[in-house]
VOPAGU-2260 file (C-alpha; in pm, 1 decimal, decimal comma):
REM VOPAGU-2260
SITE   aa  ch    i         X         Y         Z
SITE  UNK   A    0   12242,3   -4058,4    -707,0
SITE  UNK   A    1   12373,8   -4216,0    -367,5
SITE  UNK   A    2   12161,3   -4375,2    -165,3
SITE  UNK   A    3   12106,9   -4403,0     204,8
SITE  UNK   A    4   12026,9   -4645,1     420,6
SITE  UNK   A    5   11816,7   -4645,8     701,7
SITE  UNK   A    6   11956,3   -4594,1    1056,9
SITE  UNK   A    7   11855,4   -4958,7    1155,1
SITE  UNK   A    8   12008,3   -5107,9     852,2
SITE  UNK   A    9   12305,1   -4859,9     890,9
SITE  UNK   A   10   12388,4   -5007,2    1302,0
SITE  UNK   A   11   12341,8   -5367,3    1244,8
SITE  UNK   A   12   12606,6   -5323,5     970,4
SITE  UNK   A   13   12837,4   -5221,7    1221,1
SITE  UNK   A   14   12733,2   -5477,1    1448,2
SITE  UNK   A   15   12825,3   -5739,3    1260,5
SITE  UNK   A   16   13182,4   -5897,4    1297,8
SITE  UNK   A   17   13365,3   -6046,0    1037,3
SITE  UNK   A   18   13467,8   -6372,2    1122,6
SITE  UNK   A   19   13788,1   -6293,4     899,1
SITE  UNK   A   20   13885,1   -6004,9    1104,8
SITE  UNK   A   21   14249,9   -6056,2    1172,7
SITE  UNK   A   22   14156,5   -5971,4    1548,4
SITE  UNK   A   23   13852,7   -6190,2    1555,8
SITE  UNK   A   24   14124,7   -6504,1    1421,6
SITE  UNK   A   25   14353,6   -6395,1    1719,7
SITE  UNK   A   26   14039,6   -6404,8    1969,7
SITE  UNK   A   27   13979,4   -6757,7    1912,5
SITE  UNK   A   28   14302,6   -6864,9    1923,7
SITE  UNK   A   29   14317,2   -6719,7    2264,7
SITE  UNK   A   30   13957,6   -6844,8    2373,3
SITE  UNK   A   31   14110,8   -7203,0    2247,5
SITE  UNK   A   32   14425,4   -7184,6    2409,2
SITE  UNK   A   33   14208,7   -7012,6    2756,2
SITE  UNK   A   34   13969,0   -7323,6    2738,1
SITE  UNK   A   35   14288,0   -7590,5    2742,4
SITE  UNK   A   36   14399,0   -7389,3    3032,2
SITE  UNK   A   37   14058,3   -7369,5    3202,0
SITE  UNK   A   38   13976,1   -7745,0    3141,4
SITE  UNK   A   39   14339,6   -7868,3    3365,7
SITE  UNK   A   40   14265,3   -7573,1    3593,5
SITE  UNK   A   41   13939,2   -7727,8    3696,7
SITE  UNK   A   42   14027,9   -8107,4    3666,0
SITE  UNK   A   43   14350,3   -7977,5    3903,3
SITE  UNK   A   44   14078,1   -7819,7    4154,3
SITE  UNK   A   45   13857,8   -8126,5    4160,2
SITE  UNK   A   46   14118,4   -8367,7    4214,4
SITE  UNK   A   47   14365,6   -8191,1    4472,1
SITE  UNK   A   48   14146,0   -7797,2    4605,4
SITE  UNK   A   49   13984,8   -7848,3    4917,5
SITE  UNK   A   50   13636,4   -7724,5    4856,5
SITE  UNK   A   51   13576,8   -7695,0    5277,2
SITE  UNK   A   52   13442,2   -7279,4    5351,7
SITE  UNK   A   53   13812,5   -7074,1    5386,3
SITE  UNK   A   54   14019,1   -7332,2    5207,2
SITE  UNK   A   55   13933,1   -7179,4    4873,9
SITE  UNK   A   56   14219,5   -6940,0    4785,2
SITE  UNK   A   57   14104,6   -6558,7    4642,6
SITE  UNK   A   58   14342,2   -6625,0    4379,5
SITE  UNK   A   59   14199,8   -6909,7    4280,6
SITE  UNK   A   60   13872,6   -6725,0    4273,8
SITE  UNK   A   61   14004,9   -6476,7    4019,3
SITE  UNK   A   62   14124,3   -6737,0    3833,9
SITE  UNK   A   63   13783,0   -6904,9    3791,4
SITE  UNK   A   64   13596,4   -6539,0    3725,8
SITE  UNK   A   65   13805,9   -6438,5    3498,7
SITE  UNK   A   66   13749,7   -6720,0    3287,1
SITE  UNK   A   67   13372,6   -6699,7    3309,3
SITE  UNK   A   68   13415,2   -6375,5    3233,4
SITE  UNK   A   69   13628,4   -6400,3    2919,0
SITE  UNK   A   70   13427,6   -6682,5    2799,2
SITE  UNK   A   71   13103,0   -6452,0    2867,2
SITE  UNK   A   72   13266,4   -6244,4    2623,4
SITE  UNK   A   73   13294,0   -6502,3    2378,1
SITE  UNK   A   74   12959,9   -6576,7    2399,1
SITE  UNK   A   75   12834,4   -6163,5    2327,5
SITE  UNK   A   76   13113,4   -6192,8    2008,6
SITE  UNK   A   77   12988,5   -6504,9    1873,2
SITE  UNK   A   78   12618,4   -6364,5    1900,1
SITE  UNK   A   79   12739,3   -6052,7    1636,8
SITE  UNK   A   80   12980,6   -6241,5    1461,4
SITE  UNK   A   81   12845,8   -6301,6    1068,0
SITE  UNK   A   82   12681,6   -6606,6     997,3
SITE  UNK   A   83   12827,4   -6815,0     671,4
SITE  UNK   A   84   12571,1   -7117,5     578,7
């Protein structure tokens, strides 16, 4: 007799990430190494970047959204990741 589960039960079984997913290791490796990088990036900007309107390179804007970004992606992947106590 095999037994189904419900459609709720069945999608946040999917949901869930497995924090030993070999790709889920290799995402926080890279979200480490990305915050070293983003932590000199900003202490660089603070002590030498002009902050004056025009002076702020596009490039360094890309820079600083795509780290927001990637790190808003952390966040959404830590919210479904499983939960060991």
């Amino acid at each position: 007799m095999k037994i189904h589960q419900s459609n709720t039960e069945y999608l946040l079984t999917v949901m869930v990430i497995s924090t030993s997913s070999v790709w889920y290791q290799i995402w926080k490796v890279f979200i480490i190494i990305l915050s070293f990088s983003s932590s000199f990036h900003y202490a660089f900007m603070a002590a030498f970047d002009s902050t004056e309107e025009g002076n702020h390179s596009l490039k360094t804007n890309y820079f600083e959204l795509s780290y927001e970004f990637l790190f808003g992606v952390d966040m959404v992947l830590n919210f479904f990741a499983e939960f060991h106590q």
